[in-house]
Structure formats: C-alpha cells, structure tokens
N, C-alpha and C positions, 0 to 999 in steps of 0.2 A: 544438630548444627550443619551435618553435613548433606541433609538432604537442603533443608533451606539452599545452600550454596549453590547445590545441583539445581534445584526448582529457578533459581535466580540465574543461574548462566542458561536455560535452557528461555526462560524470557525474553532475557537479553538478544538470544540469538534468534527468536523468531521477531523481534521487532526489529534487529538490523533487518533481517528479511524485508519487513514488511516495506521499512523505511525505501530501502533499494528498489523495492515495486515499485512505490510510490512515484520515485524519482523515474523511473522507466515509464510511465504511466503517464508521466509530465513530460518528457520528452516526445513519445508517439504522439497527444494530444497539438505540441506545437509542430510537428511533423503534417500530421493532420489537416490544422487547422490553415497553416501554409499551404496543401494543396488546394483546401477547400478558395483562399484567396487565388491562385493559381487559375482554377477551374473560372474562376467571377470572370475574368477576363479574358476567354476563349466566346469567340463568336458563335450563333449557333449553330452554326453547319461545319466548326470545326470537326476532325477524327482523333479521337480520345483512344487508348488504347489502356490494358490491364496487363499488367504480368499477373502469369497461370504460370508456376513452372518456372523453364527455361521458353514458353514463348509469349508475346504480344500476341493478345487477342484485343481485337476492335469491339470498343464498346460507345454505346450514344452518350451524349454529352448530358443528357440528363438522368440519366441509370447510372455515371460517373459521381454527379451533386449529391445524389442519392444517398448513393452506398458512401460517401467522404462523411454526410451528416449522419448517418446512423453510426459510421464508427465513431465520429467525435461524441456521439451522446453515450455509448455505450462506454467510451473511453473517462469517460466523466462518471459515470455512475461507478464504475470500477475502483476510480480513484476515492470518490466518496466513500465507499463499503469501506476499501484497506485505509481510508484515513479513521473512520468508528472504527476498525481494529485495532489501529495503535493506539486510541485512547483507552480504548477498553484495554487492552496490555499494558498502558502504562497505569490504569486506576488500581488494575488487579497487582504489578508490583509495589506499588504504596501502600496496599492495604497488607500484603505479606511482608513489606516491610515494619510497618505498625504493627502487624501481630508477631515479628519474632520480635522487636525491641518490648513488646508489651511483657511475653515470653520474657526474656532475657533480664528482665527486672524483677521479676518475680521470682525466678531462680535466686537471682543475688539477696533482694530480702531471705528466700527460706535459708540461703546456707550462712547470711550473718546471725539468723535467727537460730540456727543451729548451733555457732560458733558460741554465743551468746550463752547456752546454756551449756 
C-alpha cells in the first residue's frame, strides 16, 4: 500500500510539472506570436535588433520573421509532446489506479474467505 501511495505522489508531481510547462509553453507562444504581429508592421528597411547578452545586435528584418516563426513552430511542437505526456500520465494513473482497487478487492474477498472458515 505504501508503495502505491509513493508511485501516486511521484505522478502526481511530475504531471504538476508537466502541467506548469505547459502553461509556460502557452505563454512564450503568445509572447511569440505578439512579436511575430509586431514585426507584420515594420516597413522594410526598418532596423530590427536582437538581444545577445546584455547587448543589442542589428539584425535584418527578415532573419528577425525568420527566427520568430521557427520559435513559434518549435514552441508548438513542444507543447504538443508535454500535452501526449500528460495524457499518457494521466492513462498510466488510471490504470494503477484500477489495478490497486482490483488488488484491494481481492484482498477483502481472501480475508472474508478466511474468516469464513
């Protein structure tokens, strides 16, 4: 019983994990995705710059579009993967839940059937 317990909080705490990724994951994306509209409306011979560091380096305005849409995909695929994680975490706690109530009834039959005789 008391591993169950331990198996169960140790779920528990890597799907909070996951869950707070998630959420983390959701927020860079509309961070993201806000620059990405940002950038729509810069002309093209605006100067765009990057933080490196502690400095601004100039970067072209379409090496900026660039790099904003690869993080937004990759920002999305990431989220995708930790979201099949937490289902997968959550199938795997249902089914160890299933199998200790299965367990646990089975116990009770042998020890009435004990008592019994």
């Amino acid at each position: 019983m008391q591993s169950w317990k331990s198996l169960r909080l140790l779920k528990k705490v890597k799907s909070e994990k996951l869950v707070r990724l998630n959420s983390q994951l959701e927020t860079q994306l509309h961070e993201n995705e806000m620059v990405k509209e940002e950038l729509g409306f810069c002309k093209e011979d605006a100067r765009v710059f990057k933080l490196v560091g502690d400095v601004l380096v100039p970067q072209s305005l379409t090496e900026a579009r660039s790099n904003v849409v690869r993080r937004i995909e990759y920002i999305q695929n990431e989220s995708k993967r930790n979201t099949e994680l937490i289902n997968t975490n959550k199938t795997e706690l249902v089914g160890l839940r299933d199998s200790v109530t299965a367990l646990e009834q089975e116990l009770q039959k042998t020890q009435q059937a004990s008592k019994v005789q």
